[in-house]
PyMOL Python script that loads the backbone (N, CA, C, O; Angstrom):
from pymol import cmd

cmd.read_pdbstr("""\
ATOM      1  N   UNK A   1     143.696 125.438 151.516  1.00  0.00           N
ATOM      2  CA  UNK A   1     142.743 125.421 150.426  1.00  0.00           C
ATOM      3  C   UNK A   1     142.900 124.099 149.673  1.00  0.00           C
ATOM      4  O   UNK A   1     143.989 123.774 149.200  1.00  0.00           O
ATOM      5  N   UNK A   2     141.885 123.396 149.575  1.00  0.00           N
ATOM      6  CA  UNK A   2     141.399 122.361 148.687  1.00  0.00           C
ATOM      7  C   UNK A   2     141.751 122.487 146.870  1.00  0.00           C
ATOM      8  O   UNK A   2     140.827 123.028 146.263  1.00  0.00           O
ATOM      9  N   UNK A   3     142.823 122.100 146.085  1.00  0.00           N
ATOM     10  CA  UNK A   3     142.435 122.528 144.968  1.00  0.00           C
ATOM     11  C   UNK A   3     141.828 121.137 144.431  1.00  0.00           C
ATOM     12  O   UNK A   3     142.149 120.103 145.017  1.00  0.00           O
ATOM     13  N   UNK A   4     140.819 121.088 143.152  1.00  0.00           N
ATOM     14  CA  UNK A   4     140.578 120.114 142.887  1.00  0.00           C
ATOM     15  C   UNK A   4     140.307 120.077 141.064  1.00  0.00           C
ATOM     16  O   UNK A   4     139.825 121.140 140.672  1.00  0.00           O
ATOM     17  N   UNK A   5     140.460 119.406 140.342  1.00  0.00           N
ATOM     18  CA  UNK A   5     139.992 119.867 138.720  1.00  0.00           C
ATOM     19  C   UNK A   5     139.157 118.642 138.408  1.00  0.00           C
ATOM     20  O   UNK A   5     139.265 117.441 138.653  1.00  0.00           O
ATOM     21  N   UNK A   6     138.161 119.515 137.686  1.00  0.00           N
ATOM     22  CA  UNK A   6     136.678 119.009 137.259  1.00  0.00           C
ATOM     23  C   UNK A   6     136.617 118.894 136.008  1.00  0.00           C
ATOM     24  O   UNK A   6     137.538 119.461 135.419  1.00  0.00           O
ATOM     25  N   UNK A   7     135.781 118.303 135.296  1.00  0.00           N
ATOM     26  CA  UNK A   7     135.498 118.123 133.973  1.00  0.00           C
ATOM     27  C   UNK A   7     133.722 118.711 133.942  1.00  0.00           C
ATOM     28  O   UNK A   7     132.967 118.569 134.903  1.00  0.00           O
ATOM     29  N   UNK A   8     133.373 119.291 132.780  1.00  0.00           N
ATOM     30  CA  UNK A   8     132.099 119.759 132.771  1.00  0.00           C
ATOM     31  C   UNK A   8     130.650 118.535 133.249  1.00  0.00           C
ATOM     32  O   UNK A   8     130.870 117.601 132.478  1.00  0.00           O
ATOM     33  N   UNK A   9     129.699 118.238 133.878  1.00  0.00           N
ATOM     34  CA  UNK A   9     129.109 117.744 134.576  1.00  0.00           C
ATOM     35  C   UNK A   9     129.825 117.038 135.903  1.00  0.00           C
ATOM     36  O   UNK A   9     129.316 116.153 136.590  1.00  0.00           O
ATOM     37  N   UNK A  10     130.789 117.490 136.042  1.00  0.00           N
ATOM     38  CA  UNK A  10     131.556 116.286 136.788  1.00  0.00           C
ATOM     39  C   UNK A  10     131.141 117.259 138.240  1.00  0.00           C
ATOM     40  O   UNK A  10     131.255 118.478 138.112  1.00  0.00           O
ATOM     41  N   UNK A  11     130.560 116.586 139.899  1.00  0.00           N
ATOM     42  CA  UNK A  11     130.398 117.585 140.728  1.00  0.00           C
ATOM     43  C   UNK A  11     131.603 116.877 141.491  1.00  0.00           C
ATOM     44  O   UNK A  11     132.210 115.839 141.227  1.00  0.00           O
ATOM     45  N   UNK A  12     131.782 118.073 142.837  1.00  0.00           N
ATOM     46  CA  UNK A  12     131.924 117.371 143.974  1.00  0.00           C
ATOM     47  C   UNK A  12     130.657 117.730 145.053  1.00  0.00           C
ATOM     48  O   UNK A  12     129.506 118.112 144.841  1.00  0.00           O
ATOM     49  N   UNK A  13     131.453 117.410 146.405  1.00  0.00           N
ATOM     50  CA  UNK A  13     130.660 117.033 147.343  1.00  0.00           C
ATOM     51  C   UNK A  13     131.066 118.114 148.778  1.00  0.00           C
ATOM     52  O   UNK A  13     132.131 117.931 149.368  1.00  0.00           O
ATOM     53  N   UNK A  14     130.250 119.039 149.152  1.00  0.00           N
ATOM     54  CA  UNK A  14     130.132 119.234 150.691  1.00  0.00           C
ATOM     55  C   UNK A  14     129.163 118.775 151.802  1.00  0.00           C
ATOM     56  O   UNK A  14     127.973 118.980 152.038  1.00  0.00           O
ATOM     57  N   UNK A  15     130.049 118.146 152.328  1.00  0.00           N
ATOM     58  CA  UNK A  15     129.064 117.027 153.214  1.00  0.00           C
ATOM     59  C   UNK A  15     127.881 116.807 152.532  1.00  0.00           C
ATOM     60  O   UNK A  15     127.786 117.294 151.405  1.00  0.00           O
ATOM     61  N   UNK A  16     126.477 115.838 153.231  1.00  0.00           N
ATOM     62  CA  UNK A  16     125.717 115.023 152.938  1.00  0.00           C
ATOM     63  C   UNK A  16     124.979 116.125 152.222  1.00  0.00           C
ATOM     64  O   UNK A  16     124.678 115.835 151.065  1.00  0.00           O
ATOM     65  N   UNK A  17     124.520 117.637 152.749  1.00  0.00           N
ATOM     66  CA  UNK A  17     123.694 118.213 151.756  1.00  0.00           C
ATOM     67  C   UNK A  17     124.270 119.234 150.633  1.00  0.00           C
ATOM     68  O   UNK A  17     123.530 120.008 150.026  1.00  0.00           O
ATOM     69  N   UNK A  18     125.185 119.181 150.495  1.00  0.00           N
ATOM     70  CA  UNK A  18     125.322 120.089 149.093  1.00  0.00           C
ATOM     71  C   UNK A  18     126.384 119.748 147.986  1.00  0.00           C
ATOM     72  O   UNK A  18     127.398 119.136 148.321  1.00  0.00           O
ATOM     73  N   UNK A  19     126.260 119.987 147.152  1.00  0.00           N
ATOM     74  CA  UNK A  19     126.747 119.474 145.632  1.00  0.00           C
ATOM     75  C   UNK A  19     126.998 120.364 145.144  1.00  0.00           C
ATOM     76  O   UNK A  19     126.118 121.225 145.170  1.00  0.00           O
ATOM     77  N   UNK A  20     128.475 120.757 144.322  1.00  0.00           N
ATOM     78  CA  UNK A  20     128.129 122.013 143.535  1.00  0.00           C
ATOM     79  C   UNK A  20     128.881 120.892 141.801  1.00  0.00           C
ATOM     80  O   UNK A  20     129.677 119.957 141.714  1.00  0.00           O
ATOM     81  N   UNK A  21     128.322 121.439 141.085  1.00  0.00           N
ATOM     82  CA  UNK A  21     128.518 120.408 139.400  1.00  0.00           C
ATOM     83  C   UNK A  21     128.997 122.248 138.798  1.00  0.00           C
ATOM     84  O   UNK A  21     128.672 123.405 139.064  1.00  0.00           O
ATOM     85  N   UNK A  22     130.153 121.350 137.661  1.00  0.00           N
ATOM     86  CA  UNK A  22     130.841 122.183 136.664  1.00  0.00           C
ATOM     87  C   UNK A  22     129.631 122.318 135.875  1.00  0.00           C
ATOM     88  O   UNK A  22     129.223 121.193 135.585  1.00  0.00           O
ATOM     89  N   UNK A  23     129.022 123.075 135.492  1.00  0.00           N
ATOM     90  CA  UNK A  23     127.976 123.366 133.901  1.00  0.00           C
ATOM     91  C   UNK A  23     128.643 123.320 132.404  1.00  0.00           C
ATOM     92  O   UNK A  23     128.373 122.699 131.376  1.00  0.00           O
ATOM     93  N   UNK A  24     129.725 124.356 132.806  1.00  0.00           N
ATOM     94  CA  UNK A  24     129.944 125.030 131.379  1.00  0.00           C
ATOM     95  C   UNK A  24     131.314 125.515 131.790  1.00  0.00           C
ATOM     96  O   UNK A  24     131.518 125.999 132.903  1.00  0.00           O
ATOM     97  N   UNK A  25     132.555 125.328 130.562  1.00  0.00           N
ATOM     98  CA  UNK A  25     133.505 126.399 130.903  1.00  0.00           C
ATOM     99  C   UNK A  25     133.763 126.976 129.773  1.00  0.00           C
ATOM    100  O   UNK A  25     133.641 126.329 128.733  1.00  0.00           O
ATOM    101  N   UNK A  26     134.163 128.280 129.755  1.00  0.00           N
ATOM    102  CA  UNK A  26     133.795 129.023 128.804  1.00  0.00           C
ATOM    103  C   UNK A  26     135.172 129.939 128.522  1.00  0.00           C
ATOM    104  O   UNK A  26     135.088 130.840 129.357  1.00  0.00           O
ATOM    105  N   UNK A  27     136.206 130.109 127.866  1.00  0.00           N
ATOM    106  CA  UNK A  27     137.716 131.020 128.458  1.00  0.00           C
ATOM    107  C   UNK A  27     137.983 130.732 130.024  1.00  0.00           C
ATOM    108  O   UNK A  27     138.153 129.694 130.664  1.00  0.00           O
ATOM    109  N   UNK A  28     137.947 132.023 130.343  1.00  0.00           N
ATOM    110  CA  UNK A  28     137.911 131.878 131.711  1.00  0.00           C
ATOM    111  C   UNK A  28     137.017 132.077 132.686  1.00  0.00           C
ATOM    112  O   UNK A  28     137.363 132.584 133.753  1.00  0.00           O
ATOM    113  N   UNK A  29     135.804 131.715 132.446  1.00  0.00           N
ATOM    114  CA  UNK A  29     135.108 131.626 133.179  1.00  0.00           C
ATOM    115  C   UNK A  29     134.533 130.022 133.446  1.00  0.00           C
ATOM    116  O   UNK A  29     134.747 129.254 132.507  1.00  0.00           O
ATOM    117  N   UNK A  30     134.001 129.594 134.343  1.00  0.00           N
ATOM    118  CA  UNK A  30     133.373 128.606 134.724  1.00  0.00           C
ATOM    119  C   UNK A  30     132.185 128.440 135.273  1.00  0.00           C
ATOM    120  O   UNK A  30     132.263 128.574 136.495  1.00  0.00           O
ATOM    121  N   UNK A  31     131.031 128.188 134.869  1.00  0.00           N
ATOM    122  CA  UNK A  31     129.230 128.264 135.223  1.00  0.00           C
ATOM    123  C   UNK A  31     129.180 126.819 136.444  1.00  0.00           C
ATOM    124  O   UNK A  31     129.228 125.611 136.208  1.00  0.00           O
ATOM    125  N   UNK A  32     129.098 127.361 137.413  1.00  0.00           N
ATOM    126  CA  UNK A  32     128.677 126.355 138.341  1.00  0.00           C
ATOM    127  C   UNK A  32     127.254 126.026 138.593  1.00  0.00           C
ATOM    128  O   UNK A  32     126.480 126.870 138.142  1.00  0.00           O
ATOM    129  N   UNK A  33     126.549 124.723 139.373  1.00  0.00           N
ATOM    130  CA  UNK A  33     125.205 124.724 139.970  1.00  0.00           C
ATOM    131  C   UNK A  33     125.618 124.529 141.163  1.00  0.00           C
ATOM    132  O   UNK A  33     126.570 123.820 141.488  1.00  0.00           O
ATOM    133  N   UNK A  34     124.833 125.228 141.950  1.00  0.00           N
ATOM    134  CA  UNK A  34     124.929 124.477 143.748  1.00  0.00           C
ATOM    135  C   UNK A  34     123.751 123.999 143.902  1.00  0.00           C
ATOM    136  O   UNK A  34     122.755 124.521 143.404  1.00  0.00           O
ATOM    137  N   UNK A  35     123.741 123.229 144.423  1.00  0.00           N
ATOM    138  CA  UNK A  35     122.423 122.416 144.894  1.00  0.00           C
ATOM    139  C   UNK A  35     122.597 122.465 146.497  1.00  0.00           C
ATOM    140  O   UNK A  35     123.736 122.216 146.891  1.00  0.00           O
ATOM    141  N   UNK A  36     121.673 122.737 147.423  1.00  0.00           N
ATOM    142  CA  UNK A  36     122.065 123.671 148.917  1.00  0.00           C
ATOM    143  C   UNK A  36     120.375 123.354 149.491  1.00  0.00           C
ATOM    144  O   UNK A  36     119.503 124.056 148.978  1.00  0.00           O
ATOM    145  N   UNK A  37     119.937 122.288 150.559  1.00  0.00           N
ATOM    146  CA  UNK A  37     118.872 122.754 151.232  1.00  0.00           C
ATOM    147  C   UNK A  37     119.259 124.792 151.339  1.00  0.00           C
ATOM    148  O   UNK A  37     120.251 125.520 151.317  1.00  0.00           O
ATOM    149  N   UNK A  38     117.275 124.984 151.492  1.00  0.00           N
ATOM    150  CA  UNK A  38     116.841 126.421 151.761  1.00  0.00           C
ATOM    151  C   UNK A  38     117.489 127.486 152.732  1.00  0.00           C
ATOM    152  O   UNK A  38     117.864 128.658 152.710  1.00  0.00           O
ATOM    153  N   UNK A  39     117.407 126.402 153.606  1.00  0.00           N
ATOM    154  CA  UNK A  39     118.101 127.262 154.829  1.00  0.00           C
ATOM    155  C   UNK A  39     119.481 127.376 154.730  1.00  0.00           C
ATOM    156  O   UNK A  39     119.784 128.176 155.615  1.00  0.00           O
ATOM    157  N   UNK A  40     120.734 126.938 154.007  1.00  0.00           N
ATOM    158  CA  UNK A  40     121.475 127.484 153.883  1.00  0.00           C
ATOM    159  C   UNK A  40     122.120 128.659 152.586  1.00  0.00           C
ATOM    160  O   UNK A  40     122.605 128.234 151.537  1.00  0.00           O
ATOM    161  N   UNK A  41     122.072 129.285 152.722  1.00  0.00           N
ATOM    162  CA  UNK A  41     122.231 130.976 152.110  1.00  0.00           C
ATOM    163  C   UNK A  41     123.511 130.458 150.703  1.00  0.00           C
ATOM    164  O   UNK A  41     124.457 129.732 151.011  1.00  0.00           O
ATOM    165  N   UNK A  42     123.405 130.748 149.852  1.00  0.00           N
ATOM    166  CA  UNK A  42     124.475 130.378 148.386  1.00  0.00           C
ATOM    167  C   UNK A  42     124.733 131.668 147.911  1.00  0.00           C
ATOM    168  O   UNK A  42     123.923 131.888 147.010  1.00  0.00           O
ATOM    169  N   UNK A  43     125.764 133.003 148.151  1.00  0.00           N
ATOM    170  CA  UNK A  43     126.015 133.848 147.376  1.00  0.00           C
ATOM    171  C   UNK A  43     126.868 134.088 146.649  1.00  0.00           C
ATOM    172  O   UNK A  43     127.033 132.934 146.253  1.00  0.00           O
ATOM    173  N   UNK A  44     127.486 134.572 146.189  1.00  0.00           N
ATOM    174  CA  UNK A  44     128.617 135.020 145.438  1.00  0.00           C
ATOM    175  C   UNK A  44     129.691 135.994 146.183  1.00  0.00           C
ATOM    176  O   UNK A  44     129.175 136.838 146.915  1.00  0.00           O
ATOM    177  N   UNK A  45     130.567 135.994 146.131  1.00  0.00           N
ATOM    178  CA  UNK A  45     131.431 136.605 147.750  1.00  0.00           C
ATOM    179  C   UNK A  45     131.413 138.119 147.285  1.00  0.00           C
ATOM    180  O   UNK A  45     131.750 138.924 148.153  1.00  0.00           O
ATOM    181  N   UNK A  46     131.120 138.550 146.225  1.00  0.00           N
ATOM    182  CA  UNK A  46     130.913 140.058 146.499  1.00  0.00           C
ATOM    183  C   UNK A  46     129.798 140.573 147.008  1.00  0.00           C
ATOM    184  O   UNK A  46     129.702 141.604 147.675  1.00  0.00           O
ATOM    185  N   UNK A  47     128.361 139.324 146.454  1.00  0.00           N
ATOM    186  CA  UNK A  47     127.214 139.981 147.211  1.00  0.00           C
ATOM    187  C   UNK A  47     127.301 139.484 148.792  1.00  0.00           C
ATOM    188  O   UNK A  47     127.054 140.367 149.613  1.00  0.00           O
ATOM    189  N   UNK A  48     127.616 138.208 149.292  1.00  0.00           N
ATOM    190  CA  UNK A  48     127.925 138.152 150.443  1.00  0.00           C
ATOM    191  C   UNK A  48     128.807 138.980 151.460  1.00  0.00           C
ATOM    192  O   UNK A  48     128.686 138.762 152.666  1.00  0.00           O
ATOM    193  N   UNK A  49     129.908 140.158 150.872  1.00  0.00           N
ATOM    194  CA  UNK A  49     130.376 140.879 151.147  1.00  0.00           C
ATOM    195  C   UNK A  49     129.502 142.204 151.628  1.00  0.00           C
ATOM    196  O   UNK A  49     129.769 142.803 152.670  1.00  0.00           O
ATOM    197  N   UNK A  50     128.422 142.587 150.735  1.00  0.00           N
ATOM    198  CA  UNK A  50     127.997 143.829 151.033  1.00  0.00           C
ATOM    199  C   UNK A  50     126.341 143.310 152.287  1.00  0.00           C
ATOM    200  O   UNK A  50     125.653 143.917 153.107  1.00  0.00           O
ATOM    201  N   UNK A  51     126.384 142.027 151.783  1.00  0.00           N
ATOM    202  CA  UNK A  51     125.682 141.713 153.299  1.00  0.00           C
ATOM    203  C   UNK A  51     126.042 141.912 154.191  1.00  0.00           C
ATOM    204  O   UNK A  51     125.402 142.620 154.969  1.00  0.00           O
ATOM    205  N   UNK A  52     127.520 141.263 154.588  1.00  0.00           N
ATOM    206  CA  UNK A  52     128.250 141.242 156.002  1.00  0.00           C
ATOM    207  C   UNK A  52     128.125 142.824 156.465  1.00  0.00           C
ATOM    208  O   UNK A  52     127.937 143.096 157.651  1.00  0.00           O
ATOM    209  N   UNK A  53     128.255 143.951 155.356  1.00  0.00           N
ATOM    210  CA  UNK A  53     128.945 145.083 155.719  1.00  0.00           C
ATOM    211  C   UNK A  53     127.269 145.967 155.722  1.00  0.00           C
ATOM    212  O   UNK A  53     127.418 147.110 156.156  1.00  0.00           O
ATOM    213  N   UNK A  54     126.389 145.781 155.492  1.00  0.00           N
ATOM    214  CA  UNK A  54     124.996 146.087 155.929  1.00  0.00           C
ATOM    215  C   UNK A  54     124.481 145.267 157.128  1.00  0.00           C
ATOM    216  O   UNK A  54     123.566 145.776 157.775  1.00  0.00           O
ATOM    217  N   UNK A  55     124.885 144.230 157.457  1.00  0.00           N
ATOM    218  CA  UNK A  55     124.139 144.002 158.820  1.00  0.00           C
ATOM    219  C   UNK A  55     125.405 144.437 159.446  1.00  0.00           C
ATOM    220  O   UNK A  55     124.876 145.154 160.296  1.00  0.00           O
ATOM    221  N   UNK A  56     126.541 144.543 159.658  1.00  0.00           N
ATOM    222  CA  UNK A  56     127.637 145.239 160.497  1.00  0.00           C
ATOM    223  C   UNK A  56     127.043 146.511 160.849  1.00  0.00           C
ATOM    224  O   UNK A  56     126.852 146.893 162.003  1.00  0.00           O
ATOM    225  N   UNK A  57     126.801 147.059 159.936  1.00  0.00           N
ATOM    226  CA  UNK A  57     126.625 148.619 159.936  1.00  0.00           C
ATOM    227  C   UNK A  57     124.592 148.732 160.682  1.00  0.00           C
ATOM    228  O   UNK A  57     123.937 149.522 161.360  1.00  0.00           O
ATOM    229  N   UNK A  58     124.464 147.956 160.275  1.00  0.00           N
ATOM    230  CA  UNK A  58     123.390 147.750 161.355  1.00  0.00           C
ATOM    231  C   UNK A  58     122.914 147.508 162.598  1.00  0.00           C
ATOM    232  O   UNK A  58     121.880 147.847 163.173  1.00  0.00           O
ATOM    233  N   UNK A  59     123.914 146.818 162.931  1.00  0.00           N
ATOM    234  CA  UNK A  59     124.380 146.189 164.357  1.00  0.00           C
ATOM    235  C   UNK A  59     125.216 147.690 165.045  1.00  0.00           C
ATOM    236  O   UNK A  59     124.983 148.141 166.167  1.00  0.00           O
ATOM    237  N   UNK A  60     126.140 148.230 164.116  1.00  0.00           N
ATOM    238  CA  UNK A  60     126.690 149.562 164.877  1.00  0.00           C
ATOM    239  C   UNK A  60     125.996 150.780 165.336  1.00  0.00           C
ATOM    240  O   UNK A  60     126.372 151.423 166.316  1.00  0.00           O
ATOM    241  N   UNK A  61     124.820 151.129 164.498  1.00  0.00           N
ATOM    242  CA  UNK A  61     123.838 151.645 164.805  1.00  0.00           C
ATOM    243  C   UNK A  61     122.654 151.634 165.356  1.00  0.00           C
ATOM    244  O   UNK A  61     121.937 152.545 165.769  1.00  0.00           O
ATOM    245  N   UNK A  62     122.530 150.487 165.317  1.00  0.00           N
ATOM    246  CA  UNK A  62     121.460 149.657 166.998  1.00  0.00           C
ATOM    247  C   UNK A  62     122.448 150.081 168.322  1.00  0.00           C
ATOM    248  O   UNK A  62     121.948 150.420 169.395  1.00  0.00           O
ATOM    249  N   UNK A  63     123.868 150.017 168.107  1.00  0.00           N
ATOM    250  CA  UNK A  63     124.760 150.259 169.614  1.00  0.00           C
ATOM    251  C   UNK A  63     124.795 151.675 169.907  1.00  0.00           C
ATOM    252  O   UNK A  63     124.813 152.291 170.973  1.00  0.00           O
ATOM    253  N   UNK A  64     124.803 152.079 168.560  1.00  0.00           N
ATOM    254  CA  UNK A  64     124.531 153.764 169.489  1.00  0.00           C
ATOM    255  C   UNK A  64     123.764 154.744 169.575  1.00  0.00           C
ATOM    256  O   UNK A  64     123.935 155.934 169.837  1.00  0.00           O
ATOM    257  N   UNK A  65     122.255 153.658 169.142  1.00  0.00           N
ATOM    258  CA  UNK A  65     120.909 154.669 169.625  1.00  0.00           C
ATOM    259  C   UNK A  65     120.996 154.531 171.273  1.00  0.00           C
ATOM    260  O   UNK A  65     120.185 155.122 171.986  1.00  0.00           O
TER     261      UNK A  65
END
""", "prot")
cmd.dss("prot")
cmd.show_as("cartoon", "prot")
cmd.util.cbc("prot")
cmd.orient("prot")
């Protein structure tokens, strides 16, 4: 794991298309922006979690009709 410390507007860099910038920090929380061409998907790992586990569960039940 990468650690890295930011200052508020300050971004970094994933490869050529995406950017994510500090907004706001607030206690303990921290307001990010991602900036992401369309086609790649930006969630939050709990909602990306209940994706994985709805198309899983989708895929298991396509196998045993």
């Amino acid at each position: 794991m990468l650690i890295l410390t930011r200052k508020i507007g300050e971004k970094l860099r994933i490869s050529d298309d995406i950017a994510i910038t500090i907004l706001n920090i607030r206690g303990n929380q921290v307001k990010i922006g991602v900036e992401a061409p369309e086609n790649i998907p930006v969630h939050r790992e709990e909602i990306y979690n209940l994706i994985q586990q709805t198309t899983d569960n989708q895929q298991d039940n396509n196998q045993n009709r």
